[in-house]
C-alpha positions as CSV (number, residue, x, y, z in Angstrom):
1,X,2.1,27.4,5.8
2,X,2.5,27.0,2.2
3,X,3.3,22.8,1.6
4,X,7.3,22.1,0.8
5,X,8.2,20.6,-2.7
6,X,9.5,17.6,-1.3
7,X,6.6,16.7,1.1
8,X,4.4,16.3,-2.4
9,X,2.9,13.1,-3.4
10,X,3.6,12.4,-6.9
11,X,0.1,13.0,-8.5
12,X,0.7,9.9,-10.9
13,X,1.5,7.5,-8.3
14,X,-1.2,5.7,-6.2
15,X,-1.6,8.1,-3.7
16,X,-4.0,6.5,-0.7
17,X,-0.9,4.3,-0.3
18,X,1.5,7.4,0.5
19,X,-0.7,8.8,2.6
20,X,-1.4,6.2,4.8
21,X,2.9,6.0,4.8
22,X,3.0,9.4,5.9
23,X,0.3,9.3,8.7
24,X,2.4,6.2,10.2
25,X,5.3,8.2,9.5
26,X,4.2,11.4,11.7
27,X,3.2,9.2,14.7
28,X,6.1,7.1,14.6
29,X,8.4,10.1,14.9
30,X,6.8,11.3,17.5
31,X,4.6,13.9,15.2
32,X,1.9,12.9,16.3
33,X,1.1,11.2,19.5
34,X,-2.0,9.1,21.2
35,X,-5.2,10.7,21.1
36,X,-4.1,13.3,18.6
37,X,-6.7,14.6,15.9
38,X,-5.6,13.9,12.7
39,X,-6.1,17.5,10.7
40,X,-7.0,16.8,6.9
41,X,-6.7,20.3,5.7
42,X,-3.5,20.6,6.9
43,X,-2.5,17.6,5.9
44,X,-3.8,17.9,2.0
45,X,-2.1,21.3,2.1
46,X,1.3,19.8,3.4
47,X,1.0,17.0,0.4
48,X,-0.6,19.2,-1.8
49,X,-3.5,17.1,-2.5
50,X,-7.1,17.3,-2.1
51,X,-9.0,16.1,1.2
52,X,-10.0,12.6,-0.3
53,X,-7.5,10.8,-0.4
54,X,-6.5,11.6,3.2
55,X,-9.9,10.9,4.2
56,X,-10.1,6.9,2.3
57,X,-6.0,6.5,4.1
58,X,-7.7,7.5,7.2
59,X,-10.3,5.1,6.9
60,X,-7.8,2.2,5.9
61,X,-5.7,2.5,9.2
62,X,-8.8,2.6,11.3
63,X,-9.4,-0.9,9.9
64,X,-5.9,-1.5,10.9
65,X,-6.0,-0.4,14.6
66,X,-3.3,2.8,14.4
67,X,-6.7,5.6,14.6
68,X,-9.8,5.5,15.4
69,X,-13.0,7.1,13.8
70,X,-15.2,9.4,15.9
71,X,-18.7,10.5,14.5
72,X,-18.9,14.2,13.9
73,X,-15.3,14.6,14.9
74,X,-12.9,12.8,12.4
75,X,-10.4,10.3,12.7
76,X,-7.8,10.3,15.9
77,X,-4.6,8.2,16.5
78,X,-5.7,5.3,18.9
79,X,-4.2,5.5,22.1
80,X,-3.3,1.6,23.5
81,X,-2.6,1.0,27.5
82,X,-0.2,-0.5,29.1
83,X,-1.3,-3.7,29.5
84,X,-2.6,-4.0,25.8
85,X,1.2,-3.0,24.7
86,X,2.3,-5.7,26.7
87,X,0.6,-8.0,25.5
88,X,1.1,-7.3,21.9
89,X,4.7,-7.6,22.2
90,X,4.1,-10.9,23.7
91,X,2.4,-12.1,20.9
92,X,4.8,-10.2,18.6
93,X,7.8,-11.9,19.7
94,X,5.9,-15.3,19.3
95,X,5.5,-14.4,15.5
96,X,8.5,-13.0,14.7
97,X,10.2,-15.7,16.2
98,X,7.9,-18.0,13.7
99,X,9.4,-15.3,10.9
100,X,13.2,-16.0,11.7
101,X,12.7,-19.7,11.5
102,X,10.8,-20.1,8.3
103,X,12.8,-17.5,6.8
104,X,16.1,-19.0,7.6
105,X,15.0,-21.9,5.4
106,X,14.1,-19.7,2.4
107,X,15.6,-16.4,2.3
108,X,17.9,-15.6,-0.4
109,X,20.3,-13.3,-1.3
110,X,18.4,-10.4,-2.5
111,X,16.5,-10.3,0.7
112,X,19.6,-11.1,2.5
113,X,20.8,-8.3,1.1
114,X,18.2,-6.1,1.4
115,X,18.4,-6.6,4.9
116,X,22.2,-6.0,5.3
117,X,21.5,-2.6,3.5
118,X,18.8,-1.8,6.6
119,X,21.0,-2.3,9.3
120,X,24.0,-0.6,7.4
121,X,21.6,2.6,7.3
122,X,20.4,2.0,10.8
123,X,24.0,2.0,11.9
124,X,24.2,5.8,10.1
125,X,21.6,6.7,11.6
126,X,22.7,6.0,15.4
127,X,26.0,7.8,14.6
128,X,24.0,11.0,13.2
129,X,22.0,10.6,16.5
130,X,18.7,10.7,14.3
131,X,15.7,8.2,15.8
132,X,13.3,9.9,13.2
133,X,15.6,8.7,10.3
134,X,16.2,5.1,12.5
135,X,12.6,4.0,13.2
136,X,11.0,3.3,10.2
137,X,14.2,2.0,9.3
138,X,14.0,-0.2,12.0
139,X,10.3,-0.8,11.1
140,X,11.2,-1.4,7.6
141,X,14.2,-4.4,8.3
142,X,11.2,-6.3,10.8
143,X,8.4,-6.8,7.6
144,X,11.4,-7.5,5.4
145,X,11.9,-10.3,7.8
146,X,7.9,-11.0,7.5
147,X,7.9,-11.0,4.1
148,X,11.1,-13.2,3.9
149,X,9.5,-15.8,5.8
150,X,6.8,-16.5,2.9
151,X,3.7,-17.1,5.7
152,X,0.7,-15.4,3.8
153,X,-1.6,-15.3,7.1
154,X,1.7,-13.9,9.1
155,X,2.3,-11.1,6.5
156,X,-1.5,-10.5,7.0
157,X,-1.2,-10.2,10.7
158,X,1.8,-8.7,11.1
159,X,1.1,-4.7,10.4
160,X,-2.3,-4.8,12.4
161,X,0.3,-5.4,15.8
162,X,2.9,-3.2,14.5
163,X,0.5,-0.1,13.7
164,X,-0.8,-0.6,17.4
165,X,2.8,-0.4,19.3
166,X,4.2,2.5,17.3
167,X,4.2,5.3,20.1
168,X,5.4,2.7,22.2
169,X,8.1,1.2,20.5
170,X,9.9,4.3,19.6
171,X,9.5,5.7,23.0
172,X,12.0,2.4,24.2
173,X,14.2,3.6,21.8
174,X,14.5,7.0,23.2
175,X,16.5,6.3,26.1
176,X,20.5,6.1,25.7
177,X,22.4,2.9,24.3
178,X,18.7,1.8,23.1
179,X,19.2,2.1,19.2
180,X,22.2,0.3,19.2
181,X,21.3,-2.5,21.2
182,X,18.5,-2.5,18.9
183,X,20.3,-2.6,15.8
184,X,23.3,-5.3,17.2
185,X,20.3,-7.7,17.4
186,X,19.5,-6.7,14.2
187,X,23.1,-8.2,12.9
188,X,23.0,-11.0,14.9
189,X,19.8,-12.0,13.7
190,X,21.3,-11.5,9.8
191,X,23.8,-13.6,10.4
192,X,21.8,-16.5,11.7
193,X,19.4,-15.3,8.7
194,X,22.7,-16.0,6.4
195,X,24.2,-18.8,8.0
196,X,20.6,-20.9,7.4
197,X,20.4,-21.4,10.8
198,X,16.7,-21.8,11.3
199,X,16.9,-22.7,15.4
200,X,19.3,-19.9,15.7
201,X,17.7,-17.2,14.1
202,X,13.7,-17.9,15.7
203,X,15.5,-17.7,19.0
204,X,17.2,-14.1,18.2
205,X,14.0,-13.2,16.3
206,X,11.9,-13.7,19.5
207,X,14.7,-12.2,21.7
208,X,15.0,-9.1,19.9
209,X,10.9,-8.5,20.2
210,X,11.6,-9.4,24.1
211,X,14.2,-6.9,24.5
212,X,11.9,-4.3,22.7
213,X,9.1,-5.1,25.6
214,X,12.0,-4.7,27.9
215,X,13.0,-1.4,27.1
216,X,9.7,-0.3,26.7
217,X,9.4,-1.6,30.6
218,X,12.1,0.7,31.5
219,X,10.8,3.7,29.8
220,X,7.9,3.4,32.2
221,X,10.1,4.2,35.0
């Protein structure tokens, strides 16, 4: 199938980065699921590139946990159990409660902003029905968060747990009522983000991780 224009990578940008976007991309929409092979040909044809660069992106998210390289057989996108989801979102919710504290105290009104803008396009996105548009939003408004909170070690810890829970994550969000839940935790949070309210917004922060592990639960069942 010949690649669509818009699925191009710009040949002047940096392109490992884009790829590696993309790859998250296709698994977090549900393209491409645990244990699936990750097909470079068809994947340079799609972004009309050569095999390289999809090759080094592949490399860079085995580092990170999201694949995982076989010998002889390429790169495939790491499948986590139950239990190890578990207890990443236990450990997420401890951090990103840590993220809605510190950022409370520094965050200004760019990022506040910035954030508003997320859940305003998160909110379009529930009414269109449209998870694939949602969850990277949805990805997207928690490391704005990280990065708001200004922890260097916690912006270097944070996408190694979120590339491992992807599959998971949006498969919570499938079920009905889930993504707006999801995103009225989102606007609570901004508001405690807003009002400076640094107890406040580390207790939503770690509540809103909790809930995710909770409807992750019920998707089990």
């Amino acid at each position: 199938m010949a690649p669509r224009q818009t699925d191009r990578v710009p040949r002047t940008a940096s392109i490992v980065p884009l790829v590696r976007y993309e790859i998250e991309r296709l698994i977090g929409c549900g393209e491409l699921v645990g244990g699936a092979r990750i097909n470079e040909s068809a994947l340079a044809l799609r972004l009309g590139i050569s095999r390289g660069p999809i090759r080094e992106a592949c490399r860079e998210l085995a580092n990170t946990g999201l694949l995982q390289a076989e010998l002889n057989r390429g790169f495939f996108v790491h499948e986590v159990n139950t239990k190890q989801a578990l207890d990443i979102y236990d450990l997420r919710a401890s951090l990103f409660g840590m993220a809605g504290k510190l950022a409370a105290r520094v965050i200004d009104a760019r990022q506040l902003s910035a954030l508003a803008a997320q859940v305003e396009a998160m909110a379009q996105a529930i009414a269109a029905h449209d998870l694939a548009t949602y969850y990277p939003l949805n990805v997207a408004f928690h490391q704005s968060l990280i990065e708001a909170a200004d922890n260097y070690k916690l912006a270097q810890l944070w996408p190694l747990l979120e590339a491992e829970l992807h599959l998971f994550r949006r498969r919570g969000l499938v079920q009905g009522g889930s993504m707006e839940t999801s995103n009225e935790e989102h606007q609570a949070l901004w508001e405690a983000l807003r009002a400076g309210d640094d107890a406040l917004a580390g207790r939503l922060a770690e509540r809103h991780i909790l809930a995710g592990k909770g409807r992750f639960l019920r998707s089990l069942d």
